[in-house]
MARNU-400881 format. One record per residue: z, x, y of N, C-alpha, C in turn. Coordinates in Angstrom, 3 decimals. Example, Ala and Ser with C-alpha at 12.3 -4.5 7.8 and 13.67 -1.06 7.14 Angstrom:
% residues 2
+----------+----------+----------+----------+----------+----------+----------+----------+----------+
:       nZ :       nX :       nY :      caZ :      caX :      caY :       cZ :       cX :       cY :
+----------+----------+----------+----------+----------+----------+----------+----------+----------+
:    7.800 :   13.190 :   -5.690 :    7.800 :   12.300 :   -4.500 :    7.800 :   13.200 :   -3.300 :
:    7.080 :   12.850 :   -2.250 :    7.140 :   13.670 :   -1.060 :    7.870 :   12.900 :    0.030 :
+----------+----------+----------+----------+----------+----------+----------+----------+----------+
***
This chain:
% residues 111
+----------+----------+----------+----------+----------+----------+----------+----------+----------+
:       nZ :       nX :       nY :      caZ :      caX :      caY :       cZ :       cX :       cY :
+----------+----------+----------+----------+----------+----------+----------+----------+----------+
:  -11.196 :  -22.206 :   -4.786 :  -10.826 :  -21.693 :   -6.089 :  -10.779 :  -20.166 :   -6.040 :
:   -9.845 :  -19.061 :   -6.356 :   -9.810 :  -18.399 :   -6.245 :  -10.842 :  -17.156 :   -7.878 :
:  -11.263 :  -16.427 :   -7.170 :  -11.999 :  -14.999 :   -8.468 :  -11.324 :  -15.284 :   -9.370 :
:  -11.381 :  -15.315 :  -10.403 :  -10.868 :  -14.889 :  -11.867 :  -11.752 :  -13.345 :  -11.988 :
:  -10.770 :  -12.394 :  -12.637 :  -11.294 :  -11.498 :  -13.244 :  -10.428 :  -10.470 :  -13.908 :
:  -10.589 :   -9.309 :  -14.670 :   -9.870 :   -8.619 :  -15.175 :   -8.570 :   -8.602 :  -14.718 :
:   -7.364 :   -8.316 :  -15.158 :   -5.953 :   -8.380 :  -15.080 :   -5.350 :   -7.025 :  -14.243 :
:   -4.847 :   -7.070 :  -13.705 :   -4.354 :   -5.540 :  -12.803 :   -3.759 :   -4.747 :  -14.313 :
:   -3.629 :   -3.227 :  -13.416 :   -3.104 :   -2.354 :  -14.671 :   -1.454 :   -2.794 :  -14.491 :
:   -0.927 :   -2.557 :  -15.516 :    0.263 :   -2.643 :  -15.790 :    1.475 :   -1.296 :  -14.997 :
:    2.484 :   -1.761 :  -14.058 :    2.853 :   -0.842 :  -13.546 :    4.215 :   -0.175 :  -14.781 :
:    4.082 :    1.199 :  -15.401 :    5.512 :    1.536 :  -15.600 :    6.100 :    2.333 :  -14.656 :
:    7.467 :    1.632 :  -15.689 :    8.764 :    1.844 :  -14.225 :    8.978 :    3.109 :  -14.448 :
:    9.374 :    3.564 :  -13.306 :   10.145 :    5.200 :  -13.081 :   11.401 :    5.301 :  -13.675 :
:   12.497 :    3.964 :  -13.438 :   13.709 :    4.139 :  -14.034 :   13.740 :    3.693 :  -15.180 :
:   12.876 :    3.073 :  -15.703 :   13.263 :    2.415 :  -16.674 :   12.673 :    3.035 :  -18.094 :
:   11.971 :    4.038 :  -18.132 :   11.717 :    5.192 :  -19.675 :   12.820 :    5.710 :  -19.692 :
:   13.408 :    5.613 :  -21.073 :   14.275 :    6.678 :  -21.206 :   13.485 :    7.803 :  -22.184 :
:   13.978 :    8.564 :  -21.959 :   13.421 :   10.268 :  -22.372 :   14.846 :   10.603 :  -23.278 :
:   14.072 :   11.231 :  -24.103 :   14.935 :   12.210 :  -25.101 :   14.424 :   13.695 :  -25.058 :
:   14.550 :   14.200 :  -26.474 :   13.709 :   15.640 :  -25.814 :   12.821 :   15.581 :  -26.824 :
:   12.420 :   14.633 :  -27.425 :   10.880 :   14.545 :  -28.228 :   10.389 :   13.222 :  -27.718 :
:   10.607 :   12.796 :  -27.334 :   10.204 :   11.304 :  -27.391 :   10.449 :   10.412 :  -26.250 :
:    9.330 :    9.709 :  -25.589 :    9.809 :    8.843 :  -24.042 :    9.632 :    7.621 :  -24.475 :
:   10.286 :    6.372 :  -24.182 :   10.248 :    5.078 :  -24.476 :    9.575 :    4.432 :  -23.070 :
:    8.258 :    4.184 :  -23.169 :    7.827 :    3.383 :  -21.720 :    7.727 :    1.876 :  -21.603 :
:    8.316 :    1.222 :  -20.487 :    8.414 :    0.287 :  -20.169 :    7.549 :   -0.424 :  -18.984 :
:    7.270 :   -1.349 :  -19.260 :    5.976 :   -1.813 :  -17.860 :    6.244 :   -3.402 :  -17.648 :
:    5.870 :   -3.914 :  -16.527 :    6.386 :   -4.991 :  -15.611 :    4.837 :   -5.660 :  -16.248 :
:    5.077 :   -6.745 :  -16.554 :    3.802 :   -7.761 :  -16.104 :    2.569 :   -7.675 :  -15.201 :
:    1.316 :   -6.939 :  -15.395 :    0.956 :   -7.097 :  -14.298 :    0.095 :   -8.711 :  -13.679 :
:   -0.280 :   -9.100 :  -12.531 :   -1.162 :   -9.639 :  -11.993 :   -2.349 :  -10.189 :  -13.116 :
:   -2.565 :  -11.367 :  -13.814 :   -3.576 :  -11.739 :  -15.121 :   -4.521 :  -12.241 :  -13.991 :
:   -5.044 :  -12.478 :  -12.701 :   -5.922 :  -12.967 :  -12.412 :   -6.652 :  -13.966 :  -12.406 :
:   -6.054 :  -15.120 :  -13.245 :   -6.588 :  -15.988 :  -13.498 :   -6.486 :  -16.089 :  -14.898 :
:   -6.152 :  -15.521 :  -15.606 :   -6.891 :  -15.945 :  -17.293 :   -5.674 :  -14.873 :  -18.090 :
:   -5.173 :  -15.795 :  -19.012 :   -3.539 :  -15.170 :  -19.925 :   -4.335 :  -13.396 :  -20.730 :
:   -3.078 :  -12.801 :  -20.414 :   -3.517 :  -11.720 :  -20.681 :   -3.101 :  -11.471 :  -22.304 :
:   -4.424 :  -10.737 :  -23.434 :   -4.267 :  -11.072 :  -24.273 :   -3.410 :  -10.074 :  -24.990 :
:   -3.453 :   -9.025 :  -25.029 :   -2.864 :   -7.328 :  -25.169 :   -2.903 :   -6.396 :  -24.058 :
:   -1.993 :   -5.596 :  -24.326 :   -1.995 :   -4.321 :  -24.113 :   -2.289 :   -3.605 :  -24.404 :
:   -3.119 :   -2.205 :  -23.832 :   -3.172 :   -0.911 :  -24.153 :   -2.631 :    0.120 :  -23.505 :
:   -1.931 :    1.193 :  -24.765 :   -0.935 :    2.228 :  -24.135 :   -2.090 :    3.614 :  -23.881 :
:   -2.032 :    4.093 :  -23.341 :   -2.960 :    5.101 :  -23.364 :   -2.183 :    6.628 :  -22.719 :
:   -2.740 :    7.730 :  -23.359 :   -2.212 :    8.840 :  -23.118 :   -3.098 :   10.090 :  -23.220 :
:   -2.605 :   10.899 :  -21.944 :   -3.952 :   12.302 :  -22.060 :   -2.664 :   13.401 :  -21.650 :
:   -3.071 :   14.786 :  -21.983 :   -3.016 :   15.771 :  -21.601 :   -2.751 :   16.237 :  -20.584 :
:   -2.042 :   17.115 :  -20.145 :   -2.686 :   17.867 :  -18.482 :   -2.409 :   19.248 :  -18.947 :
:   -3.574 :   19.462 :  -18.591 :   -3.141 :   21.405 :  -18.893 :   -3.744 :   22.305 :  -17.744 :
:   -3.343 :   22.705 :  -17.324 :   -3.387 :   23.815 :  -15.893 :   -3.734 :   22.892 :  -14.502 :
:   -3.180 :   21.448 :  -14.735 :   -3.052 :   20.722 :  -13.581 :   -4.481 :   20.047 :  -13.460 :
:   -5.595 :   20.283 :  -14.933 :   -6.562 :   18.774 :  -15.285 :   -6.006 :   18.257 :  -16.552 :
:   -6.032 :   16.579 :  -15.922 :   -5.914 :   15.726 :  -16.970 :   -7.181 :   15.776 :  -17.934 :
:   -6.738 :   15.729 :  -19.321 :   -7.649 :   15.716 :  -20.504 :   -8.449 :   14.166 :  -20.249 :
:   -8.506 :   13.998 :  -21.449 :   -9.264 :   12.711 :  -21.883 :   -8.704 :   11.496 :  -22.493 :
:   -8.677 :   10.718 :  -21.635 :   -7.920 :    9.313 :  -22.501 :   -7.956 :    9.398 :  -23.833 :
:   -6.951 :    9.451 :  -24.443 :   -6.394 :    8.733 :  -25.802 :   -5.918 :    7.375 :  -26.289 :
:   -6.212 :    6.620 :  -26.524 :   -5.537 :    5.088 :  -27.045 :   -4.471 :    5.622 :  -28.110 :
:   -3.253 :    4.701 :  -27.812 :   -2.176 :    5.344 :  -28.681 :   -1.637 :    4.187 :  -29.278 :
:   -1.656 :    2.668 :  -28.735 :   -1.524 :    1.634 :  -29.289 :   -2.253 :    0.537 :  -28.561 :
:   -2.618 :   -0.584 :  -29.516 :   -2.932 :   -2.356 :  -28.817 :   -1.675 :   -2.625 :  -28.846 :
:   -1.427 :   -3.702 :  -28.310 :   -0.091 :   -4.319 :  -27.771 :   -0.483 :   -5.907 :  -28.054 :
:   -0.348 :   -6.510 :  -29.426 :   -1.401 :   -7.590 :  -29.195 :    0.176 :   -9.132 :  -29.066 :
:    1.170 :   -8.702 :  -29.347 :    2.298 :   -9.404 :  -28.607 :    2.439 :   -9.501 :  -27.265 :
:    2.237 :  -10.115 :  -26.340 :    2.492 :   -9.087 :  -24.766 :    4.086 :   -9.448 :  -24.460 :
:    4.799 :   -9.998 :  -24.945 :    6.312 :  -10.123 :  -25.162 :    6.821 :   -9.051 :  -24.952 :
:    6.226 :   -8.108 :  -26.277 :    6.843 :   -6.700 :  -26.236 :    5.925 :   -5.712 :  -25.041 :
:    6.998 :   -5.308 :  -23.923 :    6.119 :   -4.575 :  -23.222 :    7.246 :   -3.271 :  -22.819 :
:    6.977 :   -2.330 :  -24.113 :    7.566 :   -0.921 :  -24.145 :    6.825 :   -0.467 :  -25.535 :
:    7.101 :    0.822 :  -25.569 :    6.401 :    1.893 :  -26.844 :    6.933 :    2.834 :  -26.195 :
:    7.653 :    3.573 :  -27.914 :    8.292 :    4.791 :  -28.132 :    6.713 :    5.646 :  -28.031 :
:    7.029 :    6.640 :  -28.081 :    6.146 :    7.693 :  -28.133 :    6.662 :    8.945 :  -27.951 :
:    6.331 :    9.716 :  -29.075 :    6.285 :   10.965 :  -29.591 :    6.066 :   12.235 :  -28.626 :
:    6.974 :   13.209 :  -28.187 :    6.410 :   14.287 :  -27.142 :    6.374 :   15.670 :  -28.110 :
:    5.371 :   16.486 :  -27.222 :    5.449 :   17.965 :  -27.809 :    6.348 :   18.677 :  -26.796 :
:    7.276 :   19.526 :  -26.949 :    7.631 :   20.261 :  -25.827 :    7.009 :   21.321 :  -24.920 :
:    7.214 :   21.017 :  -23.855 :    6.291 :   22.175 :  -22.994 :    5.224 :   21.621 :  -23.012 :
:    4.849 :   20.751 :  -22.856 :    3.373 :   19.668 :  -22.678 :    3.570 :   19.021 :  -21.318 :
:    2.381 :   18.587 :  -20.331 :    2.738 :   17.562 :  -19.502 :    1.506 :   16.710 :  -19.904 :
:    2.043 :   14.990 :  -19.893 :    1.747 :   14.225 :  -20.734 :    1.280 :   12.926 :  -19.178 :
:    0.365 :   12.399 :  -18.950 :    0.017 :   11.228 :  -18.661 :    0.034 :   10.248 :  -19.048 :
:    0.553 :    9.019 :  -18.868 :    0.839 :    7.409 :  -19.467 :    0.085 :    6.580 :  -18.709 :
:   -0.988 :    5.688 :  -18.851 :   -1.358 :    4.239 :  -18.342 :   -1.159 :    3.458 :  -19.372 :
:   -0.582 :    1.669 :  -18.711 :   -0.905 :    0.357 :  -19.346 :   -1.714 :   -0.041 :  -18.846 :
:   -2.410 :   -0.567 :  -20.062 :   -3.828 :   -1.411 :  -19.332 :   -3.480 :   -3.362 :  -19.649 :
:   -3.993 :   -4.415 :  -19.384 :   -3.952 :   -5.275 :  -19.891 :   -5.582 :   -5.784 :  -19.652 :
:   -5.354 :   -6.983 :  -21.135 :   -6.910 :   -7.119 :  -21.022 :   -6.580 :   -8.491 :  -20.926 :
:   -7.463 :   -9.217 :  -20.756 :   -7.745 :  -11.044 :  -20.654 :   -8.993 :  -10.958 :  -21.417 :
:   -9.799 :  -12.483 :  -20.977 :  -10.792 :  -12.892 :  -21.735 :  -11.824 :  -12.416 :  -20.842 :
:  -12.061 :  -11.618 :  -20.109 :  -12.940 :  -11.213 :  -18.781 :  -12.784 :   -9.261 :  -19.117 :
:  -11.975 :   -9.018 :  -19.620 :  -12.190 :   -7.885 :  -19.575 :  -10.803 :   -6.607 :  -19.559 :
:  -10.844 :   -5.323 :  -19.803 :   -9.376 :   -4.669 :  -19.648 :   -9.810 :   -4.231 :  -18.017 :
:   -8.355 :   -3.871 :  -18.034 :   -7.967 :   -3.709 :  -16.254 :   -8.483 :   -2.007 :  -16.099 :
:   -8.516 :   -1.591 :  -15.256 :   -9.126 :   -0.013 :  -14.751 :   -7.499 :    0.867 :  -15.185 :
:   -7.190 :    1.969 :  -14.875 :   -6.312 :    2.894 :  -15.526 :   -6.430 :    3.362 :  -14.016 :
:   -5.491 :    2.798 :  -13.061 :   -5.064 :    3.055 :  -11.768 :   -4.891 :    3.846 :  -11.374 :
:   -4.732 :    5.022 :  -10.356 :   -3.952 :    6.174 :   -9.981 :   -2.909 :    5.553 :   -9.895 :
:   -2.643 :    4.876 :   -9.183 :   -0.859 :    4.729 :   -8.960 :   -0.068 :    4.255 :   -9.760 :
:   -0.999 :    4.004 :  -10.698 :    0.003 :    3.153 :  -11.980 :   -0.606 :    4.383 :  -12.910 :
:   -0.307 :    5.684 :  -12.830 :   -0.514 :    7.041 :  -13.963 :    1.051 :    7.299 :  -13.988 :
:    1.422 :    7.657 :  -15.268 :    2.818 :    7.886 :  -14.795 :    2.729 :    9.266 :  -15.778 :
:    3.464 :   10.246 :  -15.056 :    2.973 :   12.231 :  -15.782 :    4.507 :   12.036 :  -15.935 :
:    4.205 :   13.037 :  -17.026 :    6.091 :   13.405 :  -17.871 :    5.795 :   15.085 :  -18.297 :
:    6.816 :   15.412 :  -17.806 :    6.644 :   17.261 :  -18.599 :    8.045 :   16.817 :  -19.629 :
:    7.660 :   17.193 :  -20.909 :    8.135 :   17.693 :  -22.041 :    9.021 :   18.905 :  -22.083 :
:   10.215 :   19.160 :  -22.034 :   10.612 :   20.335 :  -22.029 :   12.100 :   20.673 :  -22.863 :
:   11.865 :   21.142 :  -23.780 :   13.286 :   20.931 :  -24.714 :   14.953 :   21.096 :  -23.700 :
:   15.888 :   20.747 :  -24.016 :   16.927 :   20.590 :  -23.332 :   16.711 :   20.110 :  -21.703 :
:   15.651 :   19.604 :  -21.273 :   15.839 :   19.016 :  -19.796 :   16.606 :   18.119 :  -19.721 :
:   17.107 :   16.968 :  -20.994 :   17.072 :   15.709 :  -20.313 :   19.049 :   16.107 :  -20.882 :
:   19.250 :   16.930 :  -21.685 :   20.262 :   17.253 :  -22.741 :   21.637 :   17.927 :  -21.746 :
+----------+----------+----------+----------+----------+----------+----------+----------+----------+
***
């Protein structure tokens, strides 16, 4: 019988946010439930300012897991960190390095 335990973090895609110049739409793949249906999502978002990340922010539950994207709001001239987390009945998943996804904010980049 294989471990049951917390759900892997949720990977978002590189191609698949689209960016405006206020606002990034993130998208994330299913991750790995481990054994046990994953019940929500959490979007989470921090800061980086002079190259340290701030402090986790929760920015939404995700309690559909159907829907797996969220708009979100940018400041310009900010660089912004994104993790998905998913949780099961065992617990939420860790906030990965490799699943961090950083965005710089910058008016007319994407324009």
């Amino acid at each position: 019988m294989a471990i049951q335990g917390v759900p892997s973090a949720a990977t978002i895609g590189n191609q698949l946010n689209e960016v405006t110049d206020d606002a990034i739409t993130l998208k994330w793949s299913e991750p790995q439930n481990n054994g046990k249906v994953i019940k929500h999502y959490t979007v989470y978002q921090r800061i980086v300012t002079d190259g340290k990340p701030g402090v986790w922010i929760e920015l939404k539950k995700i309690t559909d897991v159907s829907v797996r994207e969220l708009r979100v709001e940018l400041e310009s001239d900010k660089v912004y960190e994104f993790a998905v987390t998913a949780t099961n009945e065992l617990g939420e998943s860790f906030k990965e390095d490799g699943k961090i996804r950083r965005v710089k904010a910058s008016r007319g980049m994407w324009g």
